[in-house]
C-alpha positions as CSV (number, residue, x, y, z in Angstrom):
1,X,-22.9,3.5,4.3
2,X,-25.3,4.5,1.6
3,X,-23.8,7.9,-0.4
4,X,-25.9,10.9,0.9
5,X,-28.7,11.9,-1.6
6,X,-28.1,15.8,-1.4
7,X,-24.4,14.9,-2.4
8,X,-23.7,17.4,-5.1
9,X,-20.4,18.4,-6.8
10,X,-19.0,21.6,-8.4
11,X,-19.9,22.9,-11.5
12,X,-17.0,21.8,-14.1
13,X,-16.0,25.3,-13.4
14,X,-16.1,28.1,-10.9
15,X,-17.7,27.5,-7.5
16,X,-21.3,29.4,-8.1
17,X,-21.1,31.5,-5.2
18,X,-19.8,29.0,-2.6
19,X,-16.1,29.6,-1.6
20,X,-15.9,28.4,1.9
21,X,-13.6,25.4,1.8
22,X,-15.0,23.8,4.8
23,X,-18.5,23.8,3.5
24,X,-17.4,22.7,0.3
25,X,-15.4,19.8,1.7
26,X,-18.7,18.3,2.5
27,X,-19.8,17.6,-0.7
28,X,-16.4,17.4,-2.5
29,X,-14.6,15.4,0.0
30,X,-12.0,15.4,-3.0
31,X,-8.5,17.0,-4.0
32,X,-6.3,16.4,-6.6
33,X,-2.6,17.5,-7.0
34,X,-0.8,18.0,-10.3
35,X,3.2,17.4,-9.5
36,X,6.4,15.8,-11.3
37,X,8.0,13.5,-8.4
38,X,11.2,14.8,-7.1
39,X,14.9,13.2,-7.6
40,X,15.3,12.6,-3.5
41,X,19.3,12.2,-2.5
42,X,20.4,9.0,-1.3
43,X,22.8,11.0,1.0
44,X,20.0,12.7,2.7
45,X,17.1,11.3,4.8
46,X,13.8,13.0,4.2
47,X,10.9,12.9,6.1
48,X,8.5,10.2,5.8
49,X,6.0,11.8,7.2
50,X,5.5,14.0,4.4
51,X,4.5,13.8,1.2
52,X,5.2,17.1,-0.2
53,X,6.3,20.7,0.8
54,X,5.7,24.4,0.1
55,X,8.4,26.0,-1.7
56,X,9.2,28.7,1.2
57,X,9.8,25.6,3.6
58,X,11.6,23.2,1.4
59,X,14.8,23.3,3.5
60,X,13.3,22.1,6.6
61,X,12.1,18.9,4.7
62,X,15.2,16.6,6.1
63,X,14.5,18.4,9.3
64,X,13.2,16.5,12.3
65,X,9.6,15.9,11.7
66,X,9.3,18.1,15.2
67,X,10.2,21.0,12.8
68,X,8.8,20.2,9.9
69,X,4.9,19.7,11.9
70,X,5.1,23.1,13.2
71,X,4.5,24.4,9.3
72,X,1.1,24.7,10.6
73,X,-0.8,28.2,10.5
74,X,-1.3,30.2,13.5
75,X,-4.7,31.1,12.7
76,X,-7.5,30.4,10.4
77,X,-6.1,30.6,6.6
78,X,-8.1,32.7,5.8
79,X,-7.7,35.5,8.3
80,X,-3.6,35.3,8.1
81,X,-3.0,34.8,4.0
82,X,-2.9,38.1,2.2
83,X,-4.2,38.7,-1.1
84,X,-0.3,39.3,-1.7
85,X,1.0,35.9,-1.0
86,X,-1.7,34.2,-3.0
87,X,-0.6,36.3,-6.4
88,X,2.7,35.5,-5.4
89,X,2.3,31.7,-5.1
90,X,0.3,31.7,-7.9
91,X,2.5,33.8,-10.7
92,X,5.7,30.9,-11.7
93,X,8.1,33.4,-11.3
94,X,7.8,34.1,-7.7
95,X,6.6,31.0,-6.3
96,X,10.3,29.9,-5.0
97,X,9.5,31.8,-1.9
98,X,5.6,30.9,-1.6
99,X,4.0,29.5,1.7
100,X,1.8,27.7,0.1
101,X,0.7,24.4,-2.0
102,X,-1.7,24.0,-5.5
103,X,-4.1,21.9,-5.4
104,X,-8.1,21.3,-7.0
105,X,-11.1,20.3,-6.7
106,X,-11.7,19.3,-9.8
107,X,-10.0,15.4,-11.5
108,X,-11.2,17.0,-14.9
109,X,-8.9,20.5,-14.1
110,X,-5.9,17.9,-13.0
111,X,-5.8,15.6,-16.1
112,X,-5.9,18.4,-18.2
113,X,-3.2,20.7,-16.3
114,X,-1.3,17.3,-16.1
115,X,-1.3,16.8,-20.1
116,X,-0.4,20.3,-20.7
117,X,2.3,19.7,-18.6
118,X,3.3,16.2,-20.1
119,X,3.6,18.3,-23.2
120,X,5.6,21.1,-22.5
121,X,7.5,19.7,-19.4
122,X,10.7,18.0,-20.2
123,X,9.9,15.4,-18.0
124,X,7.2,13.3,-18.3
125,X,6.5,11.6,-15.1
126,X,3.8,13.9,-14.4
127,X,0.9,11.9,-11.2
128,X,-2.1,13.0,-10.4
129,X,-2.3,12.8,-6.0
130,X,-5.6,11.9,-4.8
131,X,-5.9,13.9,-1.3
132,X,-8.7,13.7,1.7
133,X,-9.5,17.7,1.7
134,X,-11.0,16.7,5.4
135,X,-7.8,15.9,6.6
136,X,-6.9,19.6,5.4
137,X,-9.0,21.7,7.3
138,X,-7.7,24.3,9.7
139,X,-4.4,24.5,6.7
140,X,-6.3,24.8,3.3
141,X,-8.3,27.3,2.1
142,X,-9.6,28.1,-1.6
143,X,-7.8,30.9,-3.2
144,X,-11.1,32.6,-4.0
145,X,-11.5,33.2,-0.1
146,X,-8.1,34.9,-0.2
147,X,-8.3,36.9,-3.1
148,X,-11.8,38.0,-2.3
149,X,-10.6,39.8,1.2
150,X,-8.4,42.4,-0.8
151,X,-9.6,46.2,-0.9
152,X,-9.0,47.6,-4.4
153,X,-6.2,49.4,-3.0
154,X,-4.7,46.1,-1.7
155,X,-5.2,43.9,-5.1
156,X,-1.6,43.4,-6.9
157,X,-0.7,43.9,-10.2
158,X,-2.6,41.0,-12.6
159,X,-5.3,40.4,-9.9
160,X,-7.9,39.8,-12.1
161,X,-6.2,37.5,-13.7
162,X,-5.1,35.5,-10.9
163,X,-8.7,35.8,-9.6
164,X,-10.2,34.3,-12.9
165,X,-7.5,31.7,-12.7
166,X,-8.3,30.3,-9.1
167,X,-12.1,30.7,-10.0
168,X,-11.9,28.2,-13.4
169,X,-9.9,25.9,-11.7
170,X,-11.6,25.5,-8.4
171,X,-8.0,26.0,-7.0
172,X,-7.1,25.4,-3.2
173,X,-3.9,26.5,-1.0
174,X,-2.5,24.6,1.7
175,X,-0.1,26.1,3.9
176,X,3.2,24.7,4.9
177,X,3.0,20.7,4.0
178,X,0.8,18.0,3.1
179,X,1.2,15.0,5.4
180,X,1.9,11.4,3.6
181,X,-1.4,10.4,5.6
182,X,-4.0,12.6,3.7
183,X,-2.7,10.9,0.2
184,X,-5.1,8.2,-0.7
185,X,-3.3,7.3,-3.6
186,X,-1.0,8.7,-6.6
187,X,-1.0,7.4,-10.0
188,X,1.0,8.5,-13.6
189,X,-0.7,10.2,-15.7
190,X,-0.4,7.8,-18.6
191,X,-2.1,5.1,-16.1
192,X,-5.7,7.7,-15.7
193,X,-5.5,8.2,-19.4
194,X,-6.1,4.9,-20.8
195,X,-9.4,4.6,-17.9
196,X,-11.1,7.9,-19.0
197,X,-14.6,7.5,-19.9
198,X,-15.3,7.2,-23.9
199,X,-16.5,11.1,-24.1
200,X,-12.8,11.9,-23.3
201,X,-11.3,9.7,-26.1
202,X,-11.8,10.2,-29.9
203,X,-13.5,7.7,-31.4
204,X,-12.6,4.9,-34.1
205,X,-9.0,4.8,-32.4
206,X,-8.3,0.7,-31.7
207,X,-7.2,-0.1,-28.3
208,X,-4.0,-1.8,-28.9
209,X,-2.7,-4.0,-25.8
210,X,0.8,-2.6,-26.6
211,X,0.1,0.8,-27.1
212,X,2.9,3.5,-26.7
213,X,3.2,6.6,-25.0
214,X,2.2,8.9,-27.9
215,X,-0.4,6.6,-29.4
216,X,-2.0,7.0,-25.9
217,X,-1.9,11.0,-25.8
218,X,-3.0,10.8,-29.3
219,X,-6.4,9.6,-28.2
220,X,-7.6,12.1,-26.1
221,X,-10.5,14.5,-27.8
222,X,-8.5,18.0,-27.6
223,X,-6.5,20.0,-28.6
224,X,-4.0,19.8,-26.0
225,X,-0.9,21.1,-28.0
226,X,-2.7,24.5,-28.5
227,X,-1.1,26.9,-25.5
228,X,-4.1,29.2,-26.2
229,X,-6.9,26.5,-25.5
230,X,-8.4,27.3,-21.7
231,X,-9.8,24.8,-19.5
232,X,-13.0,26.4,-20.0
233,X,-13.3,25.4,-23.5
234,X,-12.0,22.2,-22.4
235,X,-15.1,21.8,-20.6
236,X,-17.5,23.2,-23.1
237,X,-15.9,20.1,-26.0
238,X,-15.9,17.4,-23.7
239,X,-19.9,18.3,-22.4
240,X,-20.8,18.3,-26.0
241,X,-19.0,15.2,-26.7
242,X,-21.0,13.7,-23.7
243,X,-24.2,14.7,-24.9
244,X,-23.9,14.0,-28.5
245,X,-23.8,9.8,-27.4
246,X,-27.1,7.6,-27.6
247,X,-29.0,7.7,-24.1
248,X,-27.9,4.3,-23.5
249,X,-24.3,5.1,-24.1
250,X,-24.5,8.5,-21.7
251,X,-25.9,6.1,-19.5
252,X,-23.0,3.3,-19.6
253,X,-20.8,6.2,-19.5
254,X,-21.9,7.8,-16.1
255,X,-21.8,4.0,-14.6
256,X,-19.1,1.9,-16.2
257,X,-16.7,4.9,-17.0
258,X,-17.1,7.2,-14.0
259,X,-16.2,3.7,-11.5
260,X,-13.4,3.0,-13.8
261,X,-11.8,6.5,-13.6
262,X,-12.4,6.5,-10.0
263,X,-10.8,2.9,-9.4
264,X,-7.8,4.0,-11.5
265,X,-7.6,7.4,-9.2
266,X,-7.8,5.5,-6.7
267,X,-5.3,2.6,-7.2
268,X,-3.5,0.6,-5.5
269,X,-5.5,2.8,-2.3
270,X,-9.0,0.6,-3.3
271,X,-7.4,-2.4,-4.0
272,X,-5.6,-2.8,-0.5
273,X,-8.7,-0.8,1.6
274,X,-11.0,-3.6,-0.3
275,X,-9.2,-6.7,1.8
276,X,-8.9,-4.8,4.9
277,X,-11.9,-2.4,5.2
278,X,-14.6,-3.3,2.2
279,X,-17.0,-0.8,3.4
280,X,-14.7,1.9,3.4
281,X,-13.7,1.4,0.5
282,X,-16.6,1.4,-1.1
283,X,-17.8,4.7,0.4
284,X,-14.7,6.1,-0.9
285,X,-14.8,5.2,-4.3
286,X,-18.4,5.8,-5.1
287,X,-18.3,8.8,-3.5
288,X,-15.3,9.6,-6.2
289,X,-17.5,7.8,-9.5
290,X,-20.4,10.0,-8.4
291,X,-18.5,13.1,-8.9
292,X,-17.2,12.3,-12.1
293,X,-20.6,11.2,-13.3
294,X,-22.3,14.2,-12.4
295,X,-19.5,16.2,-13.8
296,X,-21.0,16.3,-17.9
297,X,-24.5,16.4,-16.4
298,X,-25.7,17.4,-13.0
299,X,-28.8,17.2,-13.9
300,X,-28.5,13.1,-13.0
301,X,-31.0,11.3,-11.6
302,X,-30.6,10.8,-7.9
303,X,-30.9,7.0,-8.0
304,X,-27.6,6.7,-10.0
305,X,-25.9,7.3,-6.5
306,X,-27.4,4.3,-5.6
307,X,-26.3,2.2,-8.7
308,X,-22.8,3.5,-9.0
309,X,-22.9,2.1,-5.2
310,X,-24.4,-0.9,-6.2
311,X,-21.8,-1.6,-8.9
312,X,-18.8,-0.7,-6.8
313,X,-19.8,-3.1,-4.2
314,X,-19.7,-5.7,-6.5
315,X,-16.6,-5.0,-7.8
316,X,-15.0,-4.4,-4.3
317,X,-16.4,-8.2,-3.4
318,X,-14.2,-9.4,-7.2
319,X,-11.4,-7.6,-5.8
320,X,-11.2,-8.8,-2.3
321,X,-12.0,-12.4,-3.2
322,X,-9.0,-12.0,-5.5
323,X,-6.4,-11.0,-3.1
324,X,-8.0,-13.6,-0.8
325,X,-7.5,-16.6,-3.4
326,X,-4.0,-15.1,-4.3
327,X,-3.3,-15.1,-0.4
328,X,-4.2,-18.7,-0.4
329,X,-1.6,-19.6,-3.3
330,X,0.8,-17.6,-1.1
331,X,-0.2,-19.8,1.9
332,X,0.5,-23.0,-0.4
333,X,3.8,-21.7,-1.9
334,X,4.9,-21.1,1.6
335,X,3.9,-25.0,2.4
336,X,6.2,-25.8,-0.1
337,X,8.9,-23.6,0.8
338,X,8.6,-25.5,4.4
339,X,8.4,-29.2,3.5
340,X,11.8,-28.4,1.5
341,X,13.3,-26.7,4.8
342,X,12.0,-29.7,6.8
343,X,14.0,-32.2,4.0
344,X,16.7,-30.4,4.5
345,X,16.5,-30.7,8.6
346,X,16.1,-34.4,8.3
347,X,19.1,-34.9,5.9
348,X,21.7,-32.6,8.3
349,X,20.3,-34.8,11.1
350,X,21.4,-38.1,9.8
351,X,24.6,-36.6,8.5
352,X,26.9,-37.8,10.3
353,X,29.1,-35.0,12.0
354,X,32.2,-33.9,11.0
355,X,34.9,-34.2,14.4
356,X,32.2,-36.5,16.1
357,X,34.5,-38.3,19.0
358,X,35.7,-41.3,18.6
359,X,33.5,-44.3,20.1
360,X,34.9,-45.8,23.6
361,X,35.6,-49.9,23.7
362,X,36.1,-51.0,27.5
363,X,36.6,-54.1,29.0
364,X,34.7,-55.5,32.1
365,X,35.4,-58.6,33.6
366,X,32.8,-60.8,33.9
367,X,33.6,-63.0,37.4
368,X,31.8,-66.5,37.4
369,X,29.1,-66.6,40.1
370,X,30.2,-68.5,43.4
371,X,27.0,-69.1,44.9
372,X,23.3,-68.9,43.5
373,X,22.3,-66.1,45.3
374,X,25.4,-64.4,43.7
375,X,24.4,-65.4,40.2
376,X,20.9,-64.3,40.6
377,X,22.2,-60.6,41.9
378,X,24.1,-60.9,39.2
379,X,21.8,-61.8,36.1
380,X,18.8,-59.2,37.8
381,X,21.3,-55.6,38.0
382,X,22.7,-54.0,35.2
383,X,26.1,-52.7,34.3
384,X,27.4,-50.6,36.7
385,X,28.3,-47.2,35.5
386,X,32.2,-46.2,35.2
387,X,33.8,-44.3,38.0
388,X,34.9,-41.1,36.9
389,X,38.0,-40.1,36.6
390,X,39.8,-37.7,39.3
391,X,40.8,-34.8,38.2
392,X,44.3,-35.5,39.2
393,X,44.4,-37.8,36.3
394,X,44.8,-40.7,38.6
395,X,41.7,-43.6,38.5
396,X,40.1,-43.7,41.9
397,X,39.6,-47.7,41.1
398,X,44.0,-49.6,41.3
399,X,44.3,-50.9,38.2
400,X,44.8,-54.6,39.0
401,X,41.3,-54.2,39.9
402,X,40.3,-54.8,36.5
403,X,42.3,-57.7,35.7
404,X,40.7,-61.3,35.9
405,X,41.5,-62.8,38.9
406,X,41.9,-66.3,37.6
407,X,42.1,-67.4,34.0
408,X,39.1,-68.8,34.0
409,X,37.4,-65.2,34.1
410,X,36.3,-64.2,30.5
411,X,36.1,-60.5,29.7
412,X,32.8,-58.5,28.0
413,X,33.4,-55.5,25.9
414,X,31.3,-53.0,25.9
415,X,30.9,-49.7,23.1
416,X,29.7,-46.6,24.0
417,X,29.0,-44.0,20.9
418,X,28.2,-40.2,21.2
419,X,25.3,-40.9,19.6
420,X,23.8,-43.1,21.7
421,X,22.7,-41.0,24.2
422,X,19.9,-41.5,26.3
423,X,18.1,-38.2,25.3
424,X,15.0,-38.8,23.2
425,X,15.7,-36.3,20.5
426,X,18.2,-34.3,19.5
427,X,18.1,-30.2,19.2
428,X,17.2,-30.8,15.4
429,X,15.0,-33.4,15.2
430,X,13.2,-31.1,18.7
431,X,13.4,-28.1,15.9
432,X,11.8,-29.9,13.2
433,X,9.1,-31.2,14.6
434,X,8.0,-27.9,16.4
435,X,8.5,-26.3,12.5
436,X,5.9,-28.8,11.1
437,X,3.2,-28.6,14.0
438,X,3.7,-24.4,13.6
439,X,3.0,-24.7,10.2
440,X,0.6,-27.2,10.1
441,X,-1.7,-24.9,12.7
442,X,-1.0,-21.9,11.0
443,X,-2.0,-23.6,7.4
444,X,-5.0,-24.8,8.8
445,X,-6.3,-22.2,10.8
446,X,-5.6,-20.2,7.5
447,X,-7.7,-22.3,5.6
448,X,-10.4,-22.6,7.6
449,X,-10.7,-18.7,7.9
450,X,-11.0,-18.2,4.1
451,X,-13.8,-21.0,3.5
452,X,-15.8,-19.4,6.3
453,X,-15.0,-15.6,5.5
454,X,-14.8,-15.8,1.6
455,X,-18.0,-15.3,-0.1
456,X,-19.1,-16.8,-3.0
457,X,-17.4,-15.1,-5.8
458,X,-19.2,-12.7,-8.1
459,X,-18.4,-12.5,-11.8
460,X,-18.4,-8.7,-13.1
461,X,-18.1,-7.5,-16.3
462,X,-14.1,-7.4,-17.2
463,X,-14.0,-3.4,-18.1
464,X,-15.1,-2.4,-14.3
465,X,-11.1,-3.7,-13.4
């Protein structure tokens, strides 16, 4: 589907005037989490239904996902949070026992908590969690809507600046747990920083194809070692980075650069969704590069919706035509991989086996026909078969039975071998043959499919991927 005209996105910061999370899910169908992944125990089994968990609730994470589900508010958010909780959850020094989760709305707000946190965190894994805020309704709520309720007598200590917090950085609670479902993707931080558009990066810096942590970091345009520097002002520098470009390079910037964040935000998410569901993924992803190319300028034109959807078609075509030509090298590797098993078949079956019993020699004597009607009964039956043993051990048939009657009788020998059975095949010759038609179907029907679904493949410029 074609992106909605009327889609517009927050300001860089604050909400003007609209704090209703489910209205503003509509046109920021968008959060983004700022977290260091946790150590997990090999000696205990979390849940994998989830993908993270409030503070307050962090016990019951290795409980039965039963228990860990029912983390769900009894109520709208809004009616049950307090003011109190909110301050709470939101001060670092009391969060241990808060209900709730941080999230945004905003990418620009998340790469630049997450670099502030690169810096002063002693661990540097910080990702970036791309979350469907639909998914969220009914357990999220923005912290504005909270804070907002209180009665002067009812706001904490440090309200205000709680309140002037949550409003800069579009921030957004969700109660109890965020389900493993509603996470479209999470990627390091170092991985977004490299795909920021231009207006992001300082200029004159060489790309270098082995480029190091710190000569990464070192590239971004601000200040981001100054502990007194506020997202705000953040905003302000990058906007007049933006607009201080040619026309043309503001222009490359809001298409190229926005659909190169968003892929990156949302990786390996686009690349998988692109085989399996190409419209969807495309809805999804421009949906994402339109927010970040409105975010310097609102002011956009509205047909750059349809461009940015234009361009990420195209590149969701390149990328599903290359996972469908890398399928088909997978298909012939596997080819491979059976014609050896199949060798290997044939070799064991002409092995000869190890214990194989012995062959048997017997003698039948072969009496001289008496009469012509004898000899031609004789020359038109075949062998008759041996009489079995009894089980007593004795023969059925006396034993002078066997013995020439005259001297005159001459004796034919006969050999019978295990392996000359009279079944047409054996088990593994049966098993390789059904191996080789299997495969043979399967690699043709595989073939066939890609030559009819596989379009023809689209070049597109190399900085798009």
């Amino acid at each position: 589907d074609m992106p909605d005209d009327d889609l517009r996105c927050l300001p860089r910061h604050g909400f003007e005037g609209d704090y209703d999370f489910d209205s503003l899910v509509d046109r920021n169908p968008f959060l983004f989490r700022v977290y260091t992944p946790k150590v997990t125990s090999p000696s205990i089994s979390y849940d994998p239904k989830i993908f993270c968990v409030a503070p307050k609730f962090d016990a019951k994470y290795t409980s039965p996902p039963s228990a860990i589900e029912s983390l769900s508010p009894i109520g709208p958010l809004t009616e049950i949070a307090t003011c109190e909780e909110v301050t709470r959850h939101l001060d670092w020094t009391t969060r241990s026992s808060s209900p709730f989760i941080s999230t945004s709305f905003s990418f620009a707000w998340a790469i630049w908590e997450a670099l502030r946190r690169y810096k002063s965190g002693v661990k540097h894994d910080v990702e970036i969690a791309v979350i469907d805020a639909a998914s969220l309704k009914g357990r999220a709520a923005t912290a504005i809507q909270v804070l907002r309720k209180a009665t002067f007598d009812e706001q904490p200590h440090h309200y205000w600046r709680w309140y002037h917090f949550s409003q800069e950085s579009q921030s957004v609670v969700v109660y109890g747990y965020i389900p493993l479902t509603s996470v479209m993707a999470s990627v390091p931080l170092l991985s977004i920083l490299e795909k920021m558009p231009s207006y992001f990066l300082r200029s004159g810096i060489p790309v270098n194809p082995s480029i190091t942590e710190t000569s990464l970091i070192n590239r971004v345009a601000w200040d981001f070692t100054n502990k007194k520097s506020t997202y705000k002002q953040f905003c302000e520098a990058m906007t007049d980075r933006y607009f201080e470009q040619s026309t043309e390079m503001r222009l490359r910037e809001s298409i190229v650069g926005s659909i190169r964040l968003a892929v990156a935000l949302l990786n390996p998410w686009f690349h998988k969704t692109a085989a399996d569901d190409i419209d969807w993924a495309v809805h999804k992803a421009a949906e994402l590069a339109s927010l970040i190319a409105a975010w310097p300028d609102p002011q956009d034109p509205a047909e750059m919706q349809d461009v940015l959807h234009g361009m990420v078609s195209l590149l969701a075509e390149e990328v599903r035509d290359k996972r469908q030509v890398s399928l088909l090298g997978d298909v012939l590797e596997l080819a491979g991989v059976i014609d050896d098993i199949e060798d290997v078949v044939y070799s064991l079956e002409d092995r000869p086996q190890p214990g194989a019993a012995p062959s048997l020699r017997i003698t039948i004597p072969s009496t001289p026909p008496s009469s012509s009607s004898s000899s031609s009964s004789n020359d038109s039956s075949p062998l008759l078969p041996l009489t079995p043993v009894s089980s007593d051990g004795a023969p059925s048939t006396p034993f002078s039975a066997l013995i020439p009657s005259s001297p005159e009788q001459s004796c034919q020998e006969v050999e019978l071998s295990p392996s000359a059975s009279s079944s047409p095949s054996t088990p593994r010759g049966m098993i390789a043959e059904t191996i080789s038609v299997a495969v043979t179907g399967f690699l043709f029907g595989t073939l066939l499919t890609l030559c009819v679904v596989s379009s023809q493949r689209r070049m597109l410029l190399t900085h798009l991927t």
